[in-house]
GULO-107583 format. One record per residue (C-alpha): x, y, z. Coordinates in Angstrom, 2 decimals. Each point is the difference from the previous one (the first is absolute). Layout:
<recs>
+---------+---------+---------+
|      c1 |      c2 |      c3 |
+---------+---------+---------+
|       X |       Y |       Z |
...
+---------+---------+---------+
</recs>
This chain:
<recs>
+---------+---------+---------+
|      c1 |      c2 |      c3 |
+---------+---------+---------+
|  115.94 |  102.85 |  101.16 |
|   -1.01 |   -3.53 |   -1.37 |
|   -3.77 |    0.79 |    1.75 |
|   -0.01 |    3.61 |   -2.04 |
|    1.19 |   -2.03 |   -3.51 |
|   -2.55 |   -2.54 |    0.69 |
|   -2.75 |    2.35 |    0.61 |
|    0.96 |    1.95 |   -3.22 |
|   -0.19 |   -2.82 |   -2.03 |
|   -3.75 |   -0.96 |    1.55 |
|   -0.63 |    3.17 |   -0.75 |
|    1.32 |    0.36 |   -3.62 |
|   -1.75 |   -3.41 |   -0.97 |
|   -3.49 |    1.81 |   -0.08 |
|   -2.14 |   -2.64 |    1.46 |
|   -0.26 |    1.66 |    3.40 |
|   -3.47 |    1.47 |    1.19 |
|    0.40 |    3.84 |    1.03 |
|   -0.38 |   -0.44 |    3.69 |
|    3.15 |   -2.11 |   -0.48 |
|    1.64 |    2.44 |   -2.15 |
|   -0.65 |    2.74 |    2.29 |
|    1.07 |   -1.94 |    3.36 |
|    3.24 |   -1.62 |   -1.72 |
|    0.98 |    3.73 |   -1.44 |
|   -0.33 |    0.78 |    3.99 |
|    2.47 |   -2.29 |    0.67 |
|    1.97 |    0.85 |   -2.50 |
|    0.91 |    3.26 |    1.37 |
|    0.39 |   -1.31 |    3.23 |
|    2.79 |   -2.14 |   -1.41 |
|    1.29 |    2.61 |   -2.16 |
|    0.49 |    2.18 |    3.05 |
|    1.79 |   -2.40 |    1.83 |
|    1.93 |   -1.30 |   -2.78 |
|    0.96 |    3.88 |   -0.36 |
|    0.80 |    0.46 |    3.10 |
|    2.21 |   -2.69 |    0.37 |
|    2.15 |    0.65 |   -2.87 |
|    0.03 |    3.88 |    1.43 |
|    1.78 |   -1.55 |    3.31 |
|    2.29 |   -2.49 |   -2.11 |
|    1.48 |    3.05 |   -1.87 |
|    0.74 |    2.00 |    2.95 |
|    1.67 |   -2.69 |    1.00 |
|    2.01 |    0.11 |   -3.01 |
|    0.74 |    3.33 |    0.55 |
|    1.72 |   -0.65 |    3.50 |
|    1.75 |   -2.86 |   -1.46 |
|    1.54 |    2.39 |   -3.20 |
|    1.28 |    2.27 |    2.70 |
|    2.18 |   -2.60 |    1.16 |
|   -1.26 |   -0.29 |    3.75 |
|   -3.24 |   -2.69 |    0.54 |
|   -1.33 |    2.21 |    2.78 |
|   -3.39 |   -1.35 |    2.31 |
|   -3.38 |    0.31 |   -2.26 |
|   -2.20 |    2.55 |    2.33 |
|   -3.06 |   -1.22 |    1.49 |
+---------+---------+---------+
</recs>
């Protein structure tokens, strides 16, 4: 997360040249992807938990 807000802000500050832009927006969506995908497990897990049972996470 801190390497996606840090890349943002590079971005946002204009004084990158577009080869940078474009390989850093790259990244970007890597990390977004991840970052999505991790919160997508964490809530599932939330879900088992609100049933009342903390049941094994499936491979």
């Amino acid at each position: 997360m801190a390497e996606l807000e840090a890349l943002v802000v590079a971005m946002e500050a204009g004084q990158m040249p577009l080869e940078g832009l474009l390989t850093s927006y790259r990244r970007g969506s890597e990390l977004l992807g991840y970052c999505r995908s991790c919160l997508e497990a964490v809530e599932q897990q939330v879900r088992v938990l609100e049933n009342g049972q903390l049941r094994p996470w499936p491979a």
